[in-house]
N, C-alpha and C positions, 0 to 999 in steps of 0.2 A: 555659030559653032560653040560658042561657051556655054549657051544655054543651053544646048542638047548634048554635053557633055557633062553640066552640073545634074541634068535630068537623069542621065545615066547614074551617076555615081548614088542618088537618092535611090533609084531605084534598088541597086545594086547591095546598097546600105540596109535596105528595106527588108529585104529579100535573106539577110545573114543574120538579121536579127529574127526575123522568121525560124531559118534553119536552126536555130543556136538555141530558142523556144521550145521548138520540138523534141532537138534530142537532150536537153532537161528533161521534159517530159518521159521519153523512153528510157531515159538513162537518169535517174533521180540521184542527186548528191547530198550528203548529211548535213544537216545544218551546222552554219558556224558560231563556236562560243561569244557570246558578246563579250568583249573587252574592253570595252570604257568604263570610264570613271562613272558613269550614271545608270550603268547596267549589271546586275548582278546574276548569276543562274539560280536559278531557280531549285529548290534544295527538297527533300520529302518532307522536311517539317511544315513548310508551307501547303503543301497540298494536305498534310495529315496532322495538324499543330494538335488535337490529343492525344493519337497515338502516342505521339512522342516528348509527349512534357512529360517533365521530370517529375517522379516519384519523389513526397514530401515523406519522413517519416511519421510516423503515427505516434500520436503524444497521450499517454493515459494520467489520466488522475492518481495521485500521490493516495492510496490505502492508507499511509499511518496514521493520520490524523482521525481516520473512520478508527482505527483498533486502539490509539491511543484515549477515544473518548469513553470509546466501548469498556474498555477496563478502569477508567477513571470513574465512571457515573457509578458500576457496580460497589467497583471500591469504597466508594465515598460512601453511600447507604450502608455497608455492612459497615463500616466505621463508625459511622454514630451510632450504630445499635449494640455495636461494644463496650460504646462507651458510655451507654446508658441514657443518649439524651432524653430528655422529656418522658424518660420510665419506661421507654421504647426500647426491648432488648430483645424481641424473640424475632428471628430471622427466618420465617416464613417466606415473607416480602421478598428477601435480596434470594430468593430460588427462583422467582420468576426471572427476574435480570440476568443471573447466572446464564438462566439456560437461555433466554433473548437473546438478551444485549453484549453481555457481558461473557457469555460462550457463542454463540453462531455466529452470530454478526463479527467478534475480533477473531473467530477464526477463518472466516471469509476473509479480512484482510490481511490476516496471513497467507492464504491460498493468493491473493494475487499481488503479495510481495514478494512470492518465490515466480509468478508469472515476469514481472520486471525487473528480476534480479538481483531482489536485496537479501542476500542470504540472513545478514542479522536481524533484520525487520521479520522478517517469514519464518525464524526461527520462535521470537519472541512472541510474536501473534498469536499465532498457530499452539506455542506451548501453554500460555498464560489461557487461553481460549479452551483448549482442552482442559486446564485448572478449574473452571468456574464450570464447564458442564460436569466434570466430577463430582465438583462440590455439591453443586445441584441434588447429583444425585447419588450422590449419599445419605444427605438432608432431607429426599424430599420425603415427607413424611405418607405413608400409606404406599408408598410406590415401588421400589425393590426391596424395599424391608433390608436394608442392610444393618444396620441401628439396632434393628429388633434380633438380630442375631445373636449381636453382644449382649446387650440387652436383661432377654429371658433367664439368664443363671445369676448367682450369685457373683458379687466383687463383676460383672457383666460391664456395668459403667467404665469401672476404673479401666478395664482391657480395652475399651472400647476409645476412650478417650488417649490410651498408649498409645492404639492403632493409628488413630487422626495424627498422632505426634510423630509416630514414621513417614507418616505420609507428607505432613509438612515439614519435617528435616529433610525429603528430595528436595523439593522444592527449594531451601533456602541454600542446597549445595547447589540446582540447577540458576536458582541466580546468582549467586556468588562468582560465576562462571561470568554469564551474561556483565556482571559489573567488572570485572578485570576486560570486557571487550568495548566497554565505554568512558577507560581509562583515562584514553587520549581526545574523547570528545567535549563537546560543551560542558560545564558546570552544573545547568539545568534539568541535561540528560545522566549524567552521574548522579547527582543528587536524586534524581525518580528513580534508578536501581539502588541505590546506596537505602532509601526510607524504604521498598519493597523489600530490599533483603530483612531490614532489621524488622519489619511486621511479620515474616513466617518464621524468624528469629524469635521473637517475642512468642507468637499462637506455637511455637515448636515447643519453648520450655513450660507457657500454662497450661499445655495439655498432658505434659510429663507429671505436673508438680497438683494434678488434678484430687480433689479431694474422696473420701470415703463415698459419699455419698455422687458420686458423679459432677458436682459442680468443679465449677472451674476458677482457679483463684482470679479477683475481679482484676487487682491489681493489674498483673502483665495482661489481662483482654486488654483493659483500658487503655494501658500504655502503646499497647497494639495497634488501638482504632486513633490515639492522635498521630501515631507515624503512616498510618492509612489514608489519615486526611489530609498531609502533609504530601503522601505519595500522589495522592487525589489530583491536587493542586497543580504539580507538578507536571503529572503528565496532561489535562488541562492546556496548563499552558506549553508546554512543546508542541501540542497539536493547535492551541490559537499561531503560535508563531509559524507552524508547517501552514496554515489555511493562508495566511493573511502576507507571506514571507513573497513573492513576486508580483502582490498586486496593490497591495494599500502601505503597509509599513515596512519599511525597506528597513527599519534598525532591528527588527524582530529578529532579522534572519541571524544573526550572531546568536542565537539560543542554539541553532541544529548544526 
């Protein structure tokens, strides 16, 4: 009797695991969240882990060290030829730089120092870079004849060289500006506005004090093209120090 009643109860057993099968089947229930310690749910970045990685911000290249060089190199060649080295004084030469290097190129980095925000950098670029394409072309000889304006009449030089004089008293009022906003910065960066000012300071009064004949007293050129070369230098090195400032010489960085 016990074994046909253990038979039974197998059976019986058998038979509700059966039914209990089935309506799962019929009747499907949600699965349950894992809760252990060794189980975690399953999340969308797993199934989609680009979708959903994090946006890194975008890092651009520091422009001043490009506009800093770009008015350095021009500068420095129209300085020695102020200053007469080696007999070398007619500035042909520094028209090509001008309109290059020394106009497109720093005003290119000015156009993308107003892209990342640095209003003073993108001011100074931008303005110092339209300087040198004017100058260009003013100078450039055979090309808009502005020169030949003044020129053609009589006492023509001397007006002509006032005119230059107006034009470089903007300029040394438009830096004068710029150096009260570099006040509070580095030494090395004061000091590059402080020797720019006093070079269109200088080119502002020998253009004023210009002789009969159209030349220009040597004296203040001269004095002109060493505070040129001085400003040369300078801005030079704020741009070696911007290049070099988070990857090889870490004492540089006290310049900017």
């Amino acid at each position: 009797m016990e074994v046909e009643t253990s038979s039974k109860d197998g059976i019986s057993a058998d038979t509700g695991s059966r039914s209990r099968r089935s309506s799962q089947r019929e009747h499907p229930t949600p699965l349950r969240e894992a809760s252990s310690s060794t189980h975690l749910a399953a999340t969308s970045q797993d199934f989609e882990p680009g979708f959903w990685k994090p946006l890194k911000p975008r890092k651009f290249a520091d422009p001043a060290p490009l506009g800093l060089c770009a008015f350095a190199l021009t500068t420095f060649v129209l300085s020695l030829m102020n200053i007469h080295v080696l007999g070398a004084h007619k500035n042909s030469l520094v028209i090509g730089l001008a309109f290059g290097y020394g106009g497109i190129v720093q005003l290119l980095a000015g156009m993308w120092e107003i892209f990342i925000g640095n209003t003073f950098a993108a001011t100074a670029f931008s303005s110092y870079g339209g300087f040198w394409l004017a100058y260009a072309i003013i100078n450039m000889p055979g090309g808009f004849g502005i020169s030949e304006v003044y020129t053609n009449h009589n006492d023509g030089a001397i007006e002509f060289n006032h005119a230059i004089g107006y034009f470089l008293a903007g300029w040394f009022i438009f830096t004068t500006l710029l150096l009260i906003c570099t006040y509070r910065t580095t030494l090395a960066f004061f000091a590059l506005f402080l020797n720019i000012d006093i070079v269109f300071l200088l080119l502002t009064i020998a253009h004023f004090l210009s002789h009969p004949d159209g030349s220009l007293p040597h004296a203040w050129i001269a004095s002109s093209g060493y505070f040129g070369l001085a400003a040369a230098f300078l801005a030079w090195y704020n741009a070696l120090a911007a290049i070099v400032d988070d990857r090889f010489v870490a004492s540089l960085s006290s310049v900017l």
